[in-house]
C-alpha positions as CSV (number, residue, x, y, z in Angstrom):
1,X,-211.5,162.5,29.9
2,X,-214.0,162.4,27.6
3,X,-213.6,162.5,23.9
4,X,-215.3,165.5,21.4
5,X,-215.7,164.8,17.6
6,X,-215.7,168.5,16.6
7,X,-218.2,168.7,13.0
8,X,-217.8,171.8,11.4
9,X,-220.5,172.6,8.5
10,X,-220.7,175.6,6.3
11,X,-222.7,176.2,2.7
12,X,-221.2,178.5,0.4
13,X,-224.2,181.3,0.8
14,X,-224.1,181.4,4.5
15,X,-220.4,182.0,4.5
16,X,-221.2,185.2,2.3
17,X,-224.0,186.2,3.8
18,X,-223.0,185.9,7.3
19,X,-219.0,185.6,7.4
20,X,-219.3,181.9,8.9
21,X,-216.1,180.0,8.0
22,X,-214.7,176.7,9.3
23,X,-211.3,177.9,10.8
24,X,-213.5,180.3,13.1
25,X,-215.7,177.3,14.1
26,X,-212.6,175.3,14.7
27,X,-210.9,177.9,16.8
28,X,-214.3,178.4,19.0
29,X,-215.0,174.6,19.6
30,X,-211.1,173.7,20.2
31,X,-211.4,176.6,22.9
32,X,-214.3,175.2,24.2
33,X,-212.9,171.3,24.8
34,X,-209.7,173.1,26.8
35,X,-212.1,174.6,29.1
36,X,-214.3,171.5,29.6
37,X,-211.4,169.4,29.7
38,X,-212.6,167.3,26.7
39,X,-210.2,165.6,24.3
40,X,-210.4,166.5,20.6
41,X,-211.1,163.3,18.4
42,X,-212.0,163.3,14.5
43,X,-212.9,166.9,13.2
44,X,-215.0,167.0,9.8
45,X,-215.3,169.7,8.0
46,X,-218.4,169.7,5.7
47,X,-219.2,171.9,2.8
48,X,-222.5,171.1,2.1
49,X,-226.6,172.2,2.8
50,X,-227.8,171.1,6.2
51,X,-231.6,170.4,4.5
52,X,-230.7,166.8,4.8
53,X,-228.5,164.1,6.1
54,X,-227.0,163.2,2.6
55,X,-223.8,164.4,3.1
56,X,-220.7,163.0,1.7
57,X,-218.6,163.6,5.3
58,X,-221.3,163.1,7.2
59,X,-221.9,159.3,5.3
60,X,-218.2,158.7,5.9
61,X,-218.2,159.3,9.6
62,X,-221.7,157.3,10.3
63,X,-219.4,154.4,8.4
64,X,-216.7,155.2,10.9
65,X,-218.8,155.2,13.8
66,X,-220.5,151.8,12.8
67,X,-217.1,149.9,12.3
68,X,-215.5,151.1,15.9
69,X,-214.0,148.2,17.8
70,X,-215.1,149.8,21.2
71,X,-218.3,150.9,21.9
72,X,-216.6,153.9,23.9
73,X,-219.1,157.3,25.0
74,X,-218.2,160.0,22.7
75,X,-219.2,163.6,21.9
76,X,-220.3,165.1,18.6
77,X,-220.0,168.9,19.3
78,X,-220.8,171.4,16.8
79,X,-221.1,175.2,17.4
80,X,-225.6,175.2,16.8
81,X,-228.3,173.2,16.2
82,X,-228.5,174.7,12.5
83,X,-224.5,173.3,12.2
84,X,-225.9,169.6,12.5
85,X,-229.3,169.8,10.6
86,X,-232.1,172.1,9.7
87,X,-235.0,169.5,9.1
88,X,-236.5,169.2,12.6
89,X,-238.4,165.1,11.2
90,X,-234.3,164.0,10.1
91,X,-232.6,165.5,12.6
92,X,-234.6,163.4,15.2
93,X,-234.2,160.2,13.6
94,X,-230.5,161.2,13.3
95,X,-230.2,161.7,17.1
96,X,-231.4,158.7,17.7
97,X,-229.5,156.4,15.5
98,X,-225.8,158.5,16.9
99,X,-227.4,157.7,21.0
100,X,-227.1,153.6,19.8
101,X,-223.8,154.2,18.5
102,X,-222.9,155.8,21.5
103,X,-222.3,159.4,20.4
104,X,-224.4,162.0,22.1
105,X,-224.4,165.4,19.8
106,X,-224.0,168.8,21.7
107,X,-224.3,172.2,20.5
108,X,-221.5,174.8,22.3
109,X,-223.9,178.3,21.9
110,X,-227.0,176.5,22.9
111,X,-226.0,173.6,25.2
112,X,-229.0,170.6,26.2
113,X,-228.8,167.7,28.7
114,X,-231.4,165.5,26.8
115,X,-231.8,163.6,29.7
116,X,-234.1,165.9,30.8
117,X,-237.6,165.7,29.0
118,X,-238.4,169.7,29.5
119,X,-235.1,170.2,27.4
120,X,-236.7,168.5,24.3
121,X,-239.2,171.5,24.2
122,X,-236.2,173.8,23.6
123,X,-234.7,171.3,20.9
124,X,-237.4,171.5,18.9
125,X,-237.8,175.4,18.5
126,X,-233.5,175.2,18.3
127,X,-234.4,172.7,15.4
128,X,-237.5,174.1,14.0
129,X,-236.4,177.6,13.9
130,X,-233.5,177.3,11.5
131,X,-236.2,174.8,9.3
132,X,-238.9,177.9,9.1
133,X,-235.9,180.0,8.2
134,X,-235.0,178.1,5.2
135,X,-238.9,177.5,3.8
136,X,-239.3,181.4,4.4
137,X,-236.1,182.1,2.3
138,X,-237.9,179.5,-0.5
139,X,-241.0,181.0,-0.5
140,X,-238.8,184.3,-1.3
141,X,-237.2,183.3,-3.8
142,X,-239.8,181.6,-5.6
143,X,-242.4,184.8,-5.7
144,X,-239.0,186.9,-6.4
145,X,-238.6,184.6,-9.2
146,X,-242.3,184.1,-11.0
147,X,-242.1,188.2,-10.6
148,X,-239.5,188.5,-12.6
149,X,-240.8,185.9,-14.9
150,X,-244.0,187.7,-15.4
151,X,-242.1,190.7,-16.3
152,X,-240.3,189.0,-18.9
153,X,-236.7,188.4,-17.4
154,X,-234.9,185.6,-18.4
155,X,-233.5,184.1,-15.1
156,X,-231.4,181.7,-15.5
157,X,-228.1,181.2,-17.0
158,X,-228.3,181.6,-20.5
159,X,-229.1,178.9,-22.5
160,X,-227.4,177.9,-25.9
161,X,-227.6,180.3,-28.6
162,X,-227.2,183.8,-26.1
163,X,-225.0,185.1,-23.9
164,X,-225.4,187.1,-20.3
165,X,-225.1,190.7,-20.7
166,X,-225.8,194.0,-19.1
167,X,-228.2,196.7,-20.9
168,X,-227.2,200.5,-20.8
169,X,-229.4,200.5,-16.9
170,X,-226.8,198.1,-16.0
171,X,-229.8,195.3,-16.3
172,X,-229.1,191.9,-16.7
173,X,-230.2,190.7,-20.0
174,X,-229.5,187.9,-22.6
175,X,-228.8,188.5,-26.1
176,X,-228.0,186.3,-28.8
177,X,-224.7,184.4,-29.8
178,X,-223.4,184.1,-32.8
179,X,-222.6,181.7,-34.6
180,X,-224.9,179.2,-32.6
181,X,-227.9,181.7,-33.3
182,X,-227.7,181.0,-36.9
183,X,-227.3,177.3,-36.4
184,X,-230.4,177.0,-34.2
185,X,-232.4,179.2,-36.9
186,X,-231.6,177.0,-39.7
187,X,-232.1,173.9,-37.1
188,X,-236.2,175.5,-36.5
189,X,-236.5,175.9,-40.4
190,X,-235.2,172.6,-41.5
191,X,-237.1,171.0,-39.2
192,X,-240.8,173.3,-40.2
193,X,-240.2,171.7,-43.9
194,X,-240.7,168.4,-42.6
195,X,-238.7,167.0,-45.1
196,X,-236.3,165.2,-42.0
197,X,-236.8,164.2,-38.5
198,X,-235.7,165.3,-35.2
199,X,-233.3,162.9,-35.4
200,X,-231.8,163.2,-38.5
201,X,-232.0,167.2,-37.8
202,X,-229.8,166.7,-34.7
203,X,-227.0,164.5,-36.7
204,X,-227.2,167.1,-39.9
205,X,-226.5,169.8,-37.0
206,X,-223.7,168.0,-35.3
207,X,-221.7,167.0,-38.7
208,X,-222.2,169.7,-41.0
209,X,-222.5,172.4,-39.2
210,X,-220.3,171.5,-35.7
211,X,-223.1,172.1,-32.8
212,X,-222.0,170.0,-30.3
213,X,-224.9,169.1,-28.2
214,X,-226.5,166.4,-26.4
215,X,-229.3,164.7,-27.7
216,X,-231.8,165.3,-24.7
217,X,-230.6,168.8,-24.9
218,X,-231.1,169.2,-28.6
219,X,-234.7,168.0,-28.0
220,X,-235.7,170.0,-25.1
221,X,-234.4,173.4,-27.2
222,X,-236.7,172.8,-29.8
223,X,-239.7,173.0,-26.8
224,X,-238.2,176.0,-25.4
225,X,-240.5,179.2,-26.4
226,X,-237.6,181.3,-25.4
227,X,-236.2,181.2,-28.7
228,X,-239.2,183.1,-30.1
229,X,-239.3,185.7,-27.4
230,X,-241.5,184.4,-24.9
231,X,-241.0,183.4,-21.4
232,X,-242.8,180.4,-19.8
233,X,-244.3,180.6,-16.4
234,X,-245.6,177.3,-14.8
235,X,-248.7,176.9,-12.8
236,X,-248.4,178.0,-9.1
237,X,-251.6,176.9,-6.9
238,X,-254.4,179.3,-8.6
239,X,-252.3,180.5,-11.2
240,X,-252.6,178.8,-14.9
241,X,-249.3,178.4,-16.7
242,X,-248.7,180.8,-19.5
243,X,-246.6,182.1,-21.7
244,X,-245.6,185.8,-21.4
245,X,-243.4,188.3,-24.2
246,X,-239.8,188.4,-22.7
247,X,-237.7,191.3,-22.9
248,X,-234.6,189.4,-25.0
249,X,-234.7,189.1,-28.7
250,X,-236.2,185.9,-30.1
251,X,-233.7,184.1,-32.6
252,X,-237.0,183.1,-34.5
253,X,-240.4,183.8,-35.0
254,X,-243.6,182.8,-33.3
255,X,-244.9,181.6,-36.0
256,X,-241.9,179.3,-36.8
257,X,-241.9,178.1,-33.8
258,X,-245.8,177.5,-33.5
259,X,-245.5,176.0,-37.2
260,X,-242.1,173.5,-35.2
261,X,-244.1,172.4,-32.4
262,X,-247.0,171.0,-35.2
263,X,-244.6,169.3,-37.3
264,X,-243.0,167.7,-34.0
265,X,-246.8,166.5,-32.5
266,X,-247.7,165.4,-36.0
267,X,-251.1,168.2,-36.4
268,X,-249.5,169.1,-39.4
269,X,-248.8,165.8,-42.3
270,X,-245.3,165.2,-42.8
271,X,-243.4,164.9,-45.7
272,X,-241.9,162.0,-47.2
273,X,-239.2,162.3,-45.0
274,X,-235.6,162.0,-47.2
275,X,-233.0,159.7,-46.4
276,X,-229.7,160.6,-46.0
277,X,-227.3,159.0,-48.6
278,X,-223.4,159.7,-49.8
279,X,-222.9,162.6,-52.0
280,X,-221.6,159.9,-54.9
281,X,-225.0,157.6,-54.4
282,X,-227.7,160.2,-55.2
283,X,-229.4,157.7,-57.1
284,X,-230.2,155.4,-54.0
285,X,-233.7,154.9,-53.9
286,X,-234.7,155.7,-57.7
287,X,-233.4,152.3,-59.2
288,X,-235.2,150.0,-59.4
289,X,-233.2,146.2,-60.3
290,X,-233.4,145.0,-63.9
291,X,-234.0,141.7,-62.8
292,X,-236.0,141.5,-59.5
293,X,-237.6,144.4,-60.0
294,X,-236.8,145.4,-56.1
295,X,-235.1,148.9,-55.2
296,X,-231.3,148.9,-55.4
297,X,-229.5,150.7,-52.2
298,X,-225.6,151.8,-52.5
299,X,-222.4,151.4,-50.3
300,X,-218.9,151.8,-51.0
301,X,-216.0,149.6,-51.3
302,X,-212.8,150.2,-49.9
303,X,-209.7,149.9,-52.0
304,X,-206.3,150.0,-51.8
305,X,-206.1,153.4,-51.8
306,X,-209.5,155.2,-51.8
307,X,-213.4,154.5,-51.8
308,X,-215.5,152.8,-54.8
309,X,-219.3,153.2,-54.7
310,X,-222.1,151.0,-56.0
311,X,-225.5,150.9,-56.7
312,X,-226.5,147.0,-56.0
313,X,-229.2,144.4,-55.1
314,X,-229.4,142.7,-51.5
315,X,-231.4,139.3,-53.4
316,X,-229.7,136.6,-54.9
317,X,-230.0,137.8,-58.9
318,X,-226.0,139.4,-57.5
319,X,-227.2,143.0,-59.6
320,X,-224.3,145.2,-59.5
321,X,-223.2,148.7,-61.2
322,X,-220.9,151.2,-60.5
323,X,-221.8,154.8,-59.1
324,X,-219.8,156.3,-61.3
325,X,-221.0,154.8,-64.5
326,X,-224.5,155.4,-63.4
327,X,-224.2,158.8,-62.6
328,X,-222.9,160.0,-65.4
329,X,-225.2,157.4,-68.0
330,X,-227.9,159.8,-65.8
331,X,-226.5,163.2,-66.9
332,X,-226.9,162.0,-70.6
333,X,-230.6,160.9,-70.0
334,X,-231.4,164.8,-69.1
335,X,-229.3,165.8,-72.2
336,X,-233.1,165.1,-73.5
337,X,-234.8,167.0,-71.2
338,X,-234.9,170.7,-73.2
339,X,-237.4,173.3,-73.4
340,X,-238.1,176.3,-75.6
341,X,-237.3,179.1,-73.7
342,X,-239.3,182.0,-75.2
343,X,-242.5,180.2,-73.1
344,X,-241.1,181.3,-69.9
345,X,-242.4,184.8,-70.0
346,X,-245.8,183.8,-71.1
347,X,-246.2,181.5,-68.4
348,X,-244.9,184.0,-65.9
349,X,-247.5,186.5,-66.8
350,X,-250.2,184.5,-66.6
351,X,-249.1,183.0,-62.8
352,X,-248.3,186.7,-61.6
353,X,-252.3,187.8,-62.6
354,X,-253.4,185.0,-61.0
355,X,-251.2,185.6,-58.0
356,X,-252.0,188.8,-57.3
357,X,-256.1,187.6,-57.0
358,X,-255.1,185.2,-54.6
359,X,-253.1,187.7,-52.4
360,X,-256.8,190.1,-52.4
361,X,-258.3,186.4,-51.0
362,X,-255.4,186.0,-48.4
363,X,-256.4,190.0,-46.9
364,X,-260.1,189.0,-47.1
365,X,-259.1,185.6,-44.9
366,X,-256.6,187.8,-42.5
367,X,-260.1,190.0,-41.6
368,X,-262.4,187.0,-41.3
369,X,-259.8,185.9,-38.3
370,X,-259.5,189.7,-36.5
371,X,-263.2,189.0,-36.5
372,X,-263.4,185.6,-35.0
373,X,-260.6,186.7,-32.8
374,X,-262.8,189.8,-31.6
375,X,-265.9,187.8,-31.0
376,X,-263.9,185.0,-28.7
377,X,-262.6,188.1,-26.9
378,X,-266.4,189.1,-26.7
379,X,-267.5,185.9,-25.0
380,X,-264.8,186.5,-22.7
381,X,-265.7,189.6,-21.5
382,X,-269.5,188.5,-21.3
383,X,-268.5,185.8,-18.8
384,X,-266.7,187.6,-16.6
385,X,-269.5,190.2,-16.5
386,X,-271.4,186.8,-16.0
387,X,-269.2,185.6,-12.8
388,X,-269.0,189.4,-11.6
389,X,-273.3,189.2,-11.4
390,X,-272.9,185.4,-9.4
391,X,-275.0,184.1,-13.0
392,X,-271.9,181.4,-13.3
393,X,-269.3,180.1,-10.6
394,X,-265.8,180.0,-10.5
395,X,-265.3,176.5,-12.0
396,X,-267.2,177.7,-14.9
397,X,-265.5,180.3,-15.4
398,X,-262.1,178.9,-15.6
399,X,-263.2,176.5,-18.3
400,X,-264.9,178.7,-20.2
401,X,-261.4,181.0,-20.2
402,X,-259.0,177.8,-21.0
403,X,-261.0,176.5,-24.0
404,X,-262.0,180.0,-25.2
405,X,-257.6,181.2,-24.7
406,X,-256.9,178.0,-26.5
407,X,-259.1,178.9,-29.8
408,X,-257.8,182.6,-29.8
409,X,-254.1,180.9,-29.9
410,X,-255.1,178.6,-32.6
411,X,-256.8,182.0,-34.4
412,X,-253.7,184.0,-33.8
413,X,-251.3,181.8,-34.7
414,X,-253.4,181.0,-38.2
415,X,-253.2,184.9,-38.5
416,X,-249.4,185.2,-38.2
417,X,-249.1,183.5,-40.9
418,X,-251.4,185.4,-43.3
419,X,-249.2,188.2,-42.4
420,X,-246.0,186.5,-43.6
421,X,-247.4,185.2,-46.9
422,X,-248.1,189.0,-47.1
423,X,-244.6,190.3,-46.9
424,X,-243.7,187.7,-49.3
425,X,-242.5,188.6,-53.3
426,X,-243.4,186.3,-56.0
427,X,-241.4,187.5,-58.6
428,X,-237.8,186.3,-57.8
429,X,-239.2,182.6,-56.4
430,X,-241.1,182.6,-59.9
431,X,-238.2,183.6,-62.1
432,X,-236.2,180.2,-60.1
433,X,-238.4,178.1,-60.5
434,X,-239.1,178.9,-64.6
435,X,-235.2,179.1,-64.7
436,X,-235.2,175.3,-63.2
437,X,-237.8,174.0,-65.4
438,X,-236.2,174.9,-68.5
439,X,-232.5,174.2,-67.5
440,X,-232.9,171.2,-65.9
441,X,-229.4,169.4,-66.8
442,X,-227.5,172.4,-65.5
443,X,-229.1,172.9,-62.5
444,X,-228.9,169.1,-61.4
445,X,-225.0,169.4,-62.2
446,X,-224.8,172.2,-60.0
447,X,-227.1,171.7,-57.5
448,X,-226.2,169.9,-54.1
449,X,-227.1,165.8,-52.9
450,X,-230.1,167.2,-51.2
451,X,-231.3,169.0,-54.3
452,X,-230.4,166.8,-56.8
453,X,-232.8,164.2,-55.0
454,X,-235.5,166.7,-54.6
455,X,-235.1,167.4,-58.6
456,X,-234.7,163.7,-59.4
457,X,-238.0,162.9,-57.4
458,X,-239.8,166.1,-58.9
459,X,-239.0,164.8,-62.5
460,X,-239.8,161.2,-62.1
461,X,-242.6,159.6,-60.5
462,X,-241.7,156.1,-60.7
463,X,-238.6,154.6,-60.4
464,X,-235.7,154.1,-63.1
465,X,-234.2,151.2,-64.5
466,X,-230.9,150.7,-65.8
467,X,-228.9,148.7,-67.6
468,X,-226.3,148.6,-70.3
469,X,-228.2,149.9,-72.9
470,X,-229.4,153.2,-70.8
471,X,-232.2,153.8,-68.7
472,X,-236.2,152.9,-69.0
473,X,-238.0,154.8,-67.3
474,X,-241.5,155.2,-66.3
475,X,-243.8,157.9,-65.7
476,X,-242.9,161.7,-66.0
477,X,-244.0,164.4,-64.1
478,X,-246.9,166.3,-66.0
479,X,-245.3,169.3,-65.7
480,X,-241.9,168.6,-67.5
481,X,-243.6,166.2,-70.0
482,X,-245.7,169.0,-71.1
483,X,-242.8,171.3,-71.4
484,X,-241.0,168.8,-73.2
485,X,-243.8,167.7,-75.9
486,X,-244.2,171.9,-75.9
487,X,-240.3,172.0,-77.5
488,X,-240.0,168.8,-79.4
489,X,-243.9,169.7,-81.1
490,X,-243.3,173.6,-81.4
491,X,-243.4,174.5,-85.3
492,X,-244.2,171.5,-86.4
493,X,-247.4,169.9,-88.5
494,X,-249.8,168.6,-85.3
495,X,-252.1,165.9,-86.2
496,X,-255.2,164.8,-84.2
497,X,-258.6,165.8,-83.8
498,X,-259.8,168.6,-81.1
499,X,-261.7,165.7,-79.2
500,X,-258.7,163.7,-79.1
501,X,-256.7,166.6,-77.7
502,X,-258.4,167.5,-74.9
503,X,-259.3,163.7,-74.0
504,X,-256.1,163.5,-73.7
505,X,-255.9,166.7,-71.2
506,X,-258.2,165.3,-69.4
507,X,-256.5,161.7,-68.6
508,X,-253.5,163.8,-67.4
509,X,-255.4,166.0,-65.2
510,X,-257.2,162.7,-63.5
511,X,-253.7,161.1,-62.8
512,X,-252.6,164.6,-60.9
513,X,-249.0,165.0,-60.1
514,X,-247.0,166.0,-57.0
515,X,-245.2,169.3,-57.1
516,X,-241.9,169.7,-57.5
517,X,-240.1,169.6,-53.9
518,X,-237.0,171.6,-55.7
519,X,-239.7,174.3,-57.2
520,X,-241.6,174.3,-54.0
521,X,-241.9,177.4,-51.6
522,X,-243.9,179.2,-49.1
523,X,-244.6,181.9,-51.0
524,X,-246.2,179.4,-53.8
525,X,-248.6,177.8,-51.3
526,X,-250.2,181.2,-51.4
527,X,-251.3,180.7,-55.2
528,X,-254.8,178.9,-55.5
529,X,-255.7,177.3,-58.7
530,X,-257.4,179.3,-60.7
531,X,-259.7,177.7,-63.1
532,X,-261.4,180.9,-64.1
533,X,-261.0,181.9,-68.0
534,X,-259.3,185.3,-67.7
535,X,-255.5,184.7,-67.2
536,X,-255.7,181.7,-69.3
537,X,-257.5,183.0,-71.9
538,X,-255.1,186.0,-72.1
539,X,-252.3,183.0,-72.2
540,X,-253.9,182.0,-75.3
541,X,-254.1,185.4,-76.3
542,X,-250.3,186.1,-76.0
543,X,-249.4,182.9,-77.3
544,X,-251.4,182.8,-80.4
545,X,-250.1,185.8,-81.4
546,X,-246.5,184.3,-81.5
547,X,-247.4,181.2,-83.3
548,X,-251.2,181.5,-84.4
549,X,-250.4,178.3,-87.2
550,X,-250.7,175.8,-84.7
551,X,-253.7,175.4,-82.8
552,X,-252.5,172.3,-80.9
553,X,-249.3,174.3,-79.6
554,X,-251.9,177.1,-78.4
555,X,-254.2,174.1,-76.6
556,X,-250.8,172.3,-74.7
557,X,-249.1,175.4,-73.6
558,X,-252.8,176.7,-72.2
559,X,-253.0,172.9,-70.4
560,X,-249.4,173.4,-69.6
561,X,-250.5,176.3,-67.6
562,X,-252.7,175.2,-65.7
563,X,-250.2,172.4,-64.6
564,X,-247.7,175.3,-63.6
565,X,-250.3,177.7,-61.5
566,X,-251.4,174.0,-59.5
567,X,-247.6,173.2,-59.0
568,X,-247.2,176.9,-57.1
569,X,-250.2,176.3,-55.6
């Protein structure tokens, strides 16, 4: 009596789509060994797609065959040809390597003697036909998906930051999730400063705001268009990749995400980028050491009971202070830093006018785009009327629509933000920035790690020293030292002739200064320098009138000005 191996196989969709199940296969191919008088061996049951031989029971009973002591003629039956494979190329080698083991594989429902060469004819359409079955269900799937796609479905699961819902048609749609939306907002707009890396993004994310993610996935969500609304569609033969608006709600802009994807491949300059320190070493990087003159870095200490910080040297000079002394011997040194607040509103004034002409220059920019945009779509449509009349061949054509697709992207995306700067108001950024200036000491006290650096780095521009005795410091910004000579000079007897006054003007204006980080905003990019007379002349209009005494206090707070509007610039 000969002995049957009964293999059993079904996938999870064929056992809902056609009712297959491996207790009815069992029962049928038990049956069929009583009535042949065959003897039932091993029986495997396999869960798994039949598009290749990289099965897990499958790889277990090859092993099984290849360590038999007896070389003993055995059947492998199986209910059809689809059971034991559906790639016609494998299942041939397959057959072949079971013959030299001594298993000959047998399907009940379709029944060969291979012996007989006209029989291999019928093999191959038994194991072909399921094959062409399975690449005609891919083909469906693939146009059912890229439909879908075009129409702006999401069609996968959804990704982090949404959730799978159903719209009032009973549609499936994805909306977003809260509070992971939020966190992947902020996550686009920290990282469109370009003040921190990816990298340092993806660990701010994960400590201080609990968004457990991988790394590879937190990188490959800052690619993904989807969260501004669009869905992607690949190339497919003929067809161009593209980008198409999807029917979900984008968790951020385009233009965000446009103004991301710059920052990311480096087309737009980065920021210093800022280091991140301990909240009790905000100092780290602004000392310099008394004695080597090289940058002092921080760490803490542990004690007996708690942490103690330090600022210190890594050389040999062994330069060594306490955080705590430091900090605080810092909060005295901007005791100093006052400023007479009755300037404020002048100086407001004066950057509103100037403000305002700037936003009449962003409108006149916004039309000059419409109208480039306009004309690329016009040498579009001229080619195609071109490749309609056989003047210019396909080839052409294409690359004539890729590079002129690529400059109305670049056009449009310019254009979105023109319209943002638009919706933008300057008064309240204004008024925080003014209240900043002239409260400096307050606002450091009160302000976070990462703003206090931003403020410490606005005020100085080299770095501090200390010691004992206090700080030395270096240079000042222009704008606070202005502000400060403005308050400690106001009222009082000025000395100095005019040409010494404005050569000294003009020595600060050649140095330059870098804006304030802390006082910096998108809104204030918007503001040009003006150097025309009118809002500074009325400056020296409305201050003279408060103090017309003092010519040199009229001359500084007009240069003082000037600093402010090119700061907001």
């Amino acid at each position: 009596m000969k002995t049957a191996d009964l293999y059993i196989r079904v996938s999870t969709d064929e056992q809902a789509d056609k009712g297959y199940s491996q207790r009815n296969q069992e029962e049928m191919l038990l049956k069929y060994c009583e009535i042949n008088n065959l003897k039932p061996g091993k029986v495997i049951f396999e869960d798994h797609s039949a598009k290749s031989f990289e099965r897990p029971e499958w790889t277990q009973y090859l092993s099984y065959l290849k360590t038999r002591k007896q070389l003993t003629s055995t059947i492998l039956l199986f209910t059809k040809w689809d059971r034991f494979s559906r790639n016609a190329g494998d299942a041939y080698m397959m057959i072949n390597k079971l013959r030299r083991l001594g298993v000959e594989p047998q399907a009940m429902e379709q029944p060969l003697d291979l012996n007989i060469p006209e029989n291999k004819m019928m093999l191959a359409f038994y194991l072909a036909a399921p094959e062409v079955e399975n690449d005609r269900r891919s083909i469906n799937i693939l146009q059912g998906m890229r439909r879908a796609m075009k129409e702006g479905r999401y069609i996968r699961c959804a990704p982090r930051g949404y959730k799978n819902t159903v719209d009032e048609n009973n549609n499936k749609i994805i909306v977003p999730k809260e509070p992971e939306a939020t966190t992947i907002k902020w996550i686009f707009e920290t990282i469109a400063k370009g003040l921190y890396s990816g990298e340092q993004v993806y660990h701010m994310a994960r400590r201080t705001r609990g968004f457990k993610v991988s790394r590879n996935s937190f990188y490959l969500m800052i690619r993904n268009p989807m969260y501004s609304g669009r869905i992607f569609v690949p190339a497919y033969k003929d067809e161009e990749a593209r980008l198409v608006r999807g029917k979900h709600e984008g968790i951020i802009t385009e233009a965000l995400f446009n103004e991301v994807q710059n920052v990311l491949d480096g087309r737009i300059k980065r920021r210093k980028t800022k280091k991140l320190t301990p909240d009790r070493l905000p100092l780290v990087g602004f000392l310099d050491c008394p004695k080597c003159k090289r940058k002092l870095t921080g760490s803490a200490s542990k004690g007996r009971s708690k942490y103690y910080y330090y600022y210190h040297c890594h050389s040999k000079c062994g330069v060594r202070f306490k955080a705590e002394n430091v900090n605080k011997a810092f909060e005295r040194e901007l005791e100093s830093f006052k400023v007479y607040p009755a300037f404020a509103e002048v100086l407001k004034a004066v950057v509103i006018e100037t403000y305002a002409e700037n936003i009449k220059a962003s409108t006149d920019g916004r039309k000059e785009l419409i109208k480039e945009i306009e004309e690329e779509n016009e040498r579009l449509s001229k080619a195609r009327r071109l490749l309609l009349e056989d003047a210019i061949d396909t080839e052409d054509y294409k690359a004539i629509k890729l590079e002129n697709n690529q400059k109305i992207s670049e056009l449009e995306s310019r254009l979105a933000c023109y319209k943002i700067k638009e919706k933008r108001t300057l008064k309240p950024q204004l008024e925080k920035a003014l209240e900043i200036a002239i409260s400096v000491q307050k606002q450091y006290r009160e302000a976070d790690l990462e703003n206090k650096r931003k403020l410490i780095g606005s005020i100085y521009h080299e770095n501090l020293i200390y010691s004992k005795e206090g700080f030395r410091t270096g240079r000042i910004n222009q704008l606070f030292s202005l502000l400060f000579s403005l308050n400690r000079n106001f009222g009082a007897k000025k000395s100095g002739t005019k040409q010494q006054i404005e050569a000294s003007y003009r020595k600060a204006e050649e140095e330059g200064f870098e804006p304030p980080e802390l006082l910096h905003s998108t809104v204030f990019k918007t503001a040009a320098f003006d150097h025309s007379a009118t809002p500074l002349g009325r400056l020296r209009m409305a201050v003279c009138q408060t103090d017309c005494k003092h010519k040199h206090s009229v001359e500084l707070r007009q240069h003082l000005a000037k600093i402010f509007l090119k700061m907001i610039e």
